[in-house]
C-alpha positions in Angstrom: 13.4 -19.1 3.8 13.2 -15.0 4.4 10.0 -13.4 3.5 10.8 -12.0 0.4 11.7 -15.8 -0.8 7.8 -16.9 -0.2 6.3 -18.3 -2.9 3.0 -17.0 -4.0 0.7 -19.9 -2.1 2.7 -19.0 0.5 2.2 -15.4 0.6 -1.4 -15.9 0.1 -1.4 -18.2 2.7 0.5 -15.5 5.2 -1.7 -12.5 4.3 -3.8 -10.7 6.5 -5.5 -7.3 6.3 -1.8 -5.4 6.0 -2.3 -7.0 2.3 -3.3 -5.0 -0.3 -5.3 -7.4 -2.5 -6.7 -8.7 0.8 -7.3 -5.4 1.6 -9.0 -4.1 -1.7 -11.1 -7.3 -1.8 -12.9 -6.7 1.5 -13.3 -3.0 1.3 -14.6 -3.5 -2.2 -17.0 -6.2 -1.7 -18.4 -4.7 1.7 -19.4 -1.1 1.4 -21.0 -0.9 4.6 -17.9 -2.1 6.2 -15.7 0.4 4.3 -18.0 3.4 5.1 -17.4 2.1 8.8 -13.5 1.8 8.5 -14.0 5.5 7.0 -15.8 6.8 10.0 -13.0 5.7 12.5 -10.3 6.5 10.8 -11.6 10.1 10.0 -13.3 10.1 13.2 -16.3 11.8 11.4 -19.7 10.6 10.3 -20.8 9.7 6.7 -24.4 8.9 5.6 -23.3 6.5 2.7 -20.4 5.7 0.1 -20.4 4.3 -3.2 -17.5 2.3 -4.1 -15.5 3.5 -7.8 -16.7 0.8 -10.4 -13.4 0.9 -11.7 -9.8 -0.1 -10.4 -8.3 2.0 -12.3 -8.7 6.3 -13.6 -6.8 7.2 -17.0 -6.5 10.7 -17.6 -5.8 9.9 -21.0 -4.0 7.5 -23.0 -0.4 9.4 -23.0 -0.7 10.1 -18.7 -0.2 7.8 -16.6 -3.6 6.8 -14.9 -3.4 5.2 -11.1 -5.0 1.8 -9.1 -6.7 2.9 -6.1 -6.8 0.3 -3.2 -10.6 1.5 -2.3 -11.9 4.5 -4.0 -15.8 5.5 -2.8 -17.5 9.0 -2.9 -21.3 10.1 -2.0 -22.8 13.6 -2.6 -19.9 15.9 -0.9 -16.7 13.6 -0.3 -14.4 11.8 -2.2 -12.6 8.6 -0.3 -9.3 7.0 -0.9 -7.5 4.4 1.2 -4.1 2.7 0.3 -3.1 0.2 2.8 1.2 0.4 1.9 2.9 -1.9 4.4 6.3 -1.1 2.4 7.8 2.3 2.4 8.1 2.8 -1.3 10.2 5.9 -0.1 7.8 8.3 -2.3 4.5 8.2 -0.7 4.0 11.9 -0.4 4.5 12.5 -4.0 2.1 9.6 -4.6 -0.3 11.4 -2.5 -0.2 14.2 -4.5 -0.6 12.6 -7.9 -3.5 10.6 -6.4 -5.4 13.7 -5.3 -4.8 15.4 -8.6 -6.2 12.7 -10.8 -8.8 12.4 -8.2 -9.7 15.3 -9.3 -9.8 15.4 -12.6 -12.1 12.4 -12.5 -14.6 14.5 -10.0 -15.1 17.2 -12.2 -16.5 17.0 -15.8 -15.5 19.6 -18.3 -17.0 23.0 -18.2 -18.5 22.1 -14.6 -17.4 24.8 -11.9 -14.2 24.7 -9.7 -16.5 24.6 -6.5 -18.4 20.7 -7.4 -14.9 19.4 -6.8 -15.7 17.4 -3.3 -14.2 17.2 -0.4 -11.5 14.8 -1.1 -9.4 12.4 1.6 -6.3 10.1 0.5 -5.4 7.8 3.2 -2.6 6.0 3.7 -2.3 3.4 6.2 1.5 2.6 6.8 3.6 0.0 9.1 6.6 1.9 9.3 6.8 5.8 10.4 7.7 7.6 7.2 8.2 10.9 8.3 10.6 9.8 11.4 8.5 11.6 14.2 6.9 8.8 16.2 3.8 10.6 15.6 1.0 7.8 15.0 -0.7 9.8 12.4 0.0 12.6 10.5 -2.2 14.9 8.9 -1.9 17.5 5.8 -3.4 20.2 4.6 -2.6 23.4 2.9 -1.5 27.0 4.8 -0.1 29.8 4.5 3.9 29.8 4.7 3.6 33.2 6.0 0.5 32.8 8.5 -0.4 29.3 9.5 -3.9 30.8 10.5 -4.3 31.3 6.6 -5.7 28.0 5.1 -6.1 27.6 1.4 -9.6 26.1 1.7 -9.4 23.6 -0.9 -10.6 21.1 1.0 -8.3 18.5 0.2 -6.3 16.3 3.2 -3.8 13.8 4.0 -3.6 11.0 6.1 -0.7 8.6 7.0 -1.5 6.5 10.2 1.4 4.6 11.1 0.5 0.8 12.9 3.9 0.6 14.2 2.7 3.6 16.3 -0.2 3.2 17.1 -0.1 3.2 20.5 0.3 6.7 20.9 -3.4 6.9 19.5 -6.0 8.6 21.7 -8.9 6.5 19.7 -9.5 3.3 20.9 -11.1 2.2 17.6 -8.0 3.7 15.4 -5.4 1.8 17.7 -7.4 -1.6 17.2 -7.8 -1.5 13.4 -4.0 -0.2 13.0 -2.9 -3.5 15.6 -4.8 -5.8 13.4 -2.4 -4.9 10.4 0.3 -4.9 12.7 -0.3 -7.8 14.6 -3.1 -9.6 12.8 -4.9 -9.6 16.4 -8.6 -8.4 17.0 -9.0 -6.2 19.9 -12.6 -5.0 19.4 -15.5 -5.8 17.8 -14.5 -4.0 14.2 -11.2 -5.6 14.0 -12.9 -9.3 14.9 -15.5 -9.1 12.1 -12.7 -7.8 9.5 -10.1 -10.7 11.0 -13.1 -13.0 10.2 -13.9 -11.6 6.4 -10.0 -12.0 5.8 -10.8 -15.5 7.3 -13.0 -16.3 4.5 -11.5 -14.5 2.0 -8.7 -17.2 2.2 -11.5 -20.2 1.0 -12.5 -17.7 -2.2 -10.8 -20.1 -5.0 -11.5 -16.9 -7.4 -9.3 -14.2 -5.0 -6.9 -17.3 -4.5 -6.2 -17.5 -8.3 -6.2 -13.4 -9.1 -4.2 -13.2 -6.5 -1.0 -16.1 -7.4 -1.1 -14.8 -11.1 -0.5 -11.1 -9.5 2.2 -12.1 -7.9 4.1 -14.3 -10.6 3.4 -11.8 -13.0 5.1 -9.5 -10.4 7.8 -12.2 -9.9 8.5 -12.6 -13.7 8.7 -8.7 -14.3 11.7 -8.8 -11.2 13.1 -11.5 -13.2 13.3 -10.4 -17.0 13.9 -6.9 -15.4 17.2 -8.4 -14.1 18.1 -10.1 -17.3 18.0 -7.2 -19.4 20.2 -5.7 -17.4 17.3 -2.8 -15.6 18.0 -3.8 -12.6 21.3 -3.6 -12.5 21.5 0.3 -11.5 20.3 -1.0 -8.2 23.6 -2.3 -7.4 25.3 1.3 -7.4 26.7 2.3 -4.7 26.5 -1.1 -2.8 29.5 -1.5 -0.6 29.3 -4.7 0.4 31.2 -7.4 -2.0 29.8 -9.3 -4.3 28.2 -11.9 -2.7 26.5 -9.1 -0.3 25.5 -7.7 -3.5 24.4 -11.1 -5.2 22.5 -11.9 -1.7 19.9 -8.6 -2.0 19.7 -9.5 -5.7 18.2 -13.1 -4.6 16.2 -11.6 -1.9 14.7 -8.3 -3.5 14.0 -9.2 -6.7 13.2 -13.1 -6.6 15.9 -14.0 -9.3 17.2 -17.7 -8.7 20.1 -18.1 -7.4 21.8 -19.6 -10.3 20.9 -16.3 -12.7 22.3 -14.2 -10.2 25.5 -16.0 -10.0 25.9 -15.9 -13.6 25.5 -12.1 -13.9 27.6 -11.0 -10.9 30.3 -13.7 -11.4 29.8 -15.1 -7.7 30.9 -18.6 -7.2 27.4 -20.2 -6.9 28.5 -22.6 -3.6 29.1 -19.4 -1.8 26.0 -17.6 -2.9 23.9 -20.4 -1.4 26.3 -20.7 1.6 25.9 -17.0 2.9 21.8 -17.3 1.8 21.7 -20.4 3.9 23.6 -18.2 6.5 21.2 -15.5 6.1 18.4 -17.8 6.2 19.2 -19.6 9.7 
């Protein structure tokens, strides 16, 4: 069985700290430990952080609103980290969108451009998304014509990328960015949040959020599928049917059987080349 073919007690079973519920669950539940993930990561120092109370900011009921992985602010920063472990091949756009709603729930209406804090959007990536075995990259706004010139609106970037993290010159960076990699504490940081995600695994309430998640995410695949949405993805696909049939089963979680009967592959050697695949 491939990766993508785990079941959702299996998933849960397989998760560590690279997973995002996991991930929001710790953070969320342990400020103190957030606030310290903050401080090596931005290798700065912050006096306190409140978490969001909510998952979720709408801008209004016609926008689209977004759900934060871990959202906390205090007095003169705003804090979001999103731990992606797949490249969803449009995180810099997400970026954007996050920081600009981010905004729009800092500042209420009439207040003065220059309350809006000091915002941060993290990501924390596996794979290196911009290509140039850097292990983090940072953004913030210039001047095309004089790269001296900064805008000054005090909003930044981060992607760290694990699969780099080598390359890091911060001892504490490289440890937390090889637990999600790895899943291995190298220091006293990554131990305690190896333990937490340790426990976590025993909460029967996380447990059960976290399986309907996931079949609700499985089911959408599915009727997705059937109604024929998914069926653009298939443009442009080279490889014959079967190939095609193959990343059907693997990508979206449709059975087998369903995706026989929609590409008109012979089912026996659908489930020969999975079994192939599989080995």
């Amino acid at each position: 069985m491939t990766k993508k073919n785990l079941t959702p007690e299996e998933l849960w079973n397989q998760a560590t700290i690279a997973n995002n519920f996991i991930f929001y669950k710790i953070m969320r539940n342990n400020p103190d430990l957030c606030k310290e993930l903050l401080e090596i990561l931005l290798s700065m120092e912050i006096d306190h952080i409140e978490i969001h109370g909510e998952e979720e900011i709408l801008i209004d009921y016609e926008s689209r609103g977004i759900r934060l992985d871990v959202y906390a602010k205090n007095e003169e920063n705003a804090f979001n980290i999103e731990m992606q472990a797949i490249n969803t091949k449009e995180l810099p756009e997400r970026a954007r969108f996050y920081q600009g709603v981010i905004d729009v729930d800092l500042l209420k209406t009439g207040e003065d451009f220059r309350k809006l804090k000091d915002t941060y959007v993290i990501f924390i990536c596996i794979e290196d998304i911009f290509k140039k075995e850097l292990p983090l990259y940072r953004f913030q706004n210039f001047c095309v014509e004089n790269k001296d010139i900064a805008l000054n609106d005090r909003t930044y970037k981060y992607f760290f990328i694990s699969n780099n993290c080598d390359k890091l010159l911060d001892e504490r960076q490289k440890a937390f960015l090889k637990l999600v990699t790895s899943n291995k504490p190298t220091d006293d940081f990554s131990r305690r949040i190896a333990a937490m995600v340790k426990e976590a695994k025993t909460n029967l309430q996380w447990r059960r959020q976290f399986m309907d998640l996931e079949r609700e995410k499985l089911y959408a695949r599915r009727e997705g599928f059937e109604d024929g949405l998914l069926e653009g993805k298939l443009e442009g696909i080279s490889q014959g049917k079967v190939e095609a049939a193959v990343l059907i089963v693997k990508d979206f979680g449709v059975t087998p059987e369903l995706a026989s009967e929609k590409l008109g592959v012979p089912l026996d050697k659908l489930l020969e080349k999975l079994n192939e695949e599989n080995k």
